[in-house]
C-alpha positions, 0 to 999 in steps of 0.5 A: 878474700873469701873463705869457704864458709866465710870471710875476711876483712883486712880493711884494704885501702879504705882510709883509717875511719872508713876501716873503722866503720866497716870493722864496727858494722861487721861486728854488729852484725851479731854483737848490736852495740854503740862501738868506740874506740880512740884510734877511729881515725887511723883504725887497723883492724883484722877480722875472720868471720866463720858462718857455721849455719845459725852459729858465728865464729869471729876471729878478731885483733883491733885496738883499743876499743870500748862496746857498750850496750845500753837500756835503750837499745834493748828496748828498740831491738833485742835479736836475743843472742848470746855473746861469748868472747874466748880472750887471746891477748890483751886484757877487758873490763866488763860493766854489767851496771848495777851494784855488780863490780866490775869484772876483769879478764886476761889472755885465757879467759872466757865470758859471755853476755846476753844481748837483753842485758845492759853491758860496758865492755872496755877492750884494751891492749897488752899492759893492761889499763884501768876501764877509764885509762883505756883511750890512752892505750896506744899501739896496743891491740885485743886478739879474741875469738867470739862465737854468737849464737840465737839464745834459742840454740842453748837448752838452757833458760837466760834466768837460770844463767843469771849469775853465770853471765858477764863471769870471767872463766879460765879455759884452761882447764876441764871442758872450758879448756876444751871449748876453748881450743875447738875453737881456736882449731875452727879459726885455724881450720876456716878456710878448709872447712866447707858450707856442708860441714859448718851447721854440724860444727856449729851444733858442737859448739853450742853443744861445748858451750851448754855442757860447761854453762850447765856444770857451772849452774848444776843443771846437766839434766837440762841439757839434751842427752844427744848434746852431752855425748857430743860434748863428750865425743869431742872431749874423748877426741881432744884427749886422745891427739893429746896422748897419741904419744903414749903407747898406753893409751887405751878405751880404759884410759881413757873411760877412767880421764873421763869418769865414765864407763868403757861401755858408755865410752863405746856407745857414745863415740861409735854413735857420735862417729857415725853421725859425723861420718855419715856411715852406717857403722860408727868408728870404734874408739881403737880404731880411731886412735890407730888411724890418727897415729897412722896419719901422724906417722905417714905424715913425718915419713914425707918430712923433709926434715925428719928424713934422719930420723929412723922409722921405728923412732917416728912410729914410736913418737905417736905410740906404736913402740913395735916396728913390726906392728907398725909395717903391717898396720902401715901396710894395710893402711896405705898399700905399702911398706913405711919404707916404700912411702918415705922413698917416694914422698922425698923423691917426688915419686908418690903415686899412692 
């Protein structure tokens, strides 16, 4: 089953090992390692893979299953790419070697390895298990997204993400968060996105990834000034759906979550607008809050089940508390009244 941008592997009928060896070359395709795992001979594995140009997006679920990456098969191939795995559920056990100990992750967390760095990476399913406990995991299963990307994307040099690299980060919160749930929205979206959107996609993701990886090194000179405002605008999007509700919301609220100034606010979000909608003239940040709860709202008017649910109230549930401000804005948005668009959606008569 093909996606637009990408594919997805289910394994078919294939039998139980031969999913396994189609699972395991896929994954290598980016993550060059030797895989194992105790259910090879009756392996049930899941697999979105998302081209986004020189950028992976890999949306797995497999069961228990360890990845290792030895000092020998550096020295006999190293693509140079960065590894980075976003943990949905159940649990992982990195070994970077050496004196360093072993680190463990949870549902939540982010971590990153560089193919030129030796790792034994124990994947094991919910419940949790000790690195040497993992092949007894049974009828457990890992769900991850990764993202593999060439090492020359990133305006960071490796030696300078030493002690970064192989660290467990929670993603819940500041632009670890963020990252986490573009691409959580990504995997949601794949099959709706297509080949011409899936560089410009790509970009913001390494672009979310440097501005994280530079905070964490304190190195945010480092990193492009056109990275860091598209970093910044996909930050100020996420920010804005997650506060449509509030009829407060506003360029100054918004500067003030971001601690930057509304000039800047302005700047970046009508250059970023318009490098992604490929118009002339950006789209200013107001406006954009206006349309997405105009969208919001014009989507609830043709649902079924909120056909109860008077019009003032769905206006007032993405931020507009005054019907009249929201007819005339509604109105000038789609050509017709908020009443109009609800009768024709719930009858079948929509001729917009």
């Amino acid at each position: 089953m093909a996606a637009r941008a990408g594919s997805v592997f289910r394994g078919g009928d294939a039998s139980g090992k031969d999913r396994f060896d189609s699972w395991r070359e896929l994954i290598g395709q980016t993550r060059a390692s030797e895989v194992s795992s105790a259910h090879a001979d009756d392996f049930t594995a899941e697999m979105r893979r998302l081209e986004l140009g020189p950028v992976t997006l890999l949306r797995t679920s497999f069961p228990a299953t360890r990845f290792q990456r030895s000092a020998r098969m550096i020295r006999q191939a190293d693509p140079e790419v960065y590894n980075l795995t976003l943990l949905l559920d159940g649990g992982m056990a990195l070994d970077r070697g050496g004196s360093d100990p072993i680190v463990t992750f949870g549902p939540g967390d982010l971590h990153m390895v560089h193919s030129s760095r030796p790792f034994d990476l124990h994947a094991f399913g919910t419940g949790g298990a000790e690195p040497g406990q993992v092949e007894r995991q049974v009828g457990r299963r890992v769900e991850a997204v990764g993202v593999d990307f060439p090492e020359a994307l990133l305006p960071l040099p490796p030696d300078q993400l030493r002690d970064v690299l192989g660290r467990g980060v929670s993603g819940r919160e500041g632009i670890p968060a963020l990252l986490s749930e573009f691409l959580i929205g990504l995997d949601r979206q794949a099959a709706l996105l297509g080949p011409a959107e899936a560089p410009r996609l790509g970009a913001v993701v390494v672009d979310l990834i440097a501005a994280w990886l530079a905070r964490e090194v304190d190195a945010a000179a480092a990193v492009p000034e056109n990275s860091r405002q598209r970093a910044m605008a996909e930050s100020v999007r996420a920010f804005i759906e997650q506060n449509l509700h509030d009829p407060e919301l506003s360029p100054t609220v918004i500067a003030a979550a971001h601690h930057i100034s509304v000039s800047y606010l302005h700047r970046v979000f009508t250059q970023q607008s318009r490098g992604a909608a490929q118009q002339p003239q950006g789209e200013t940040v107001a406006a954009w809050i206006r349309g997405r709860r105009l969208e919001h709202a014009h989507r609830d008017l043709a649902n079924p089940a909120l056909r109860g649910r008077p019009i003032h109230l769905v206006a007032s549930r993405w931020g507009i508390p005054r019907a009249s401000d929201f007819s005339r804005a509604f109105q000038a948005a789609y050509g017709l009244s908020p009443s109009e668009h609800r009768r024709r959606a719930l009858s079948g008569d929509d001729r917009e």
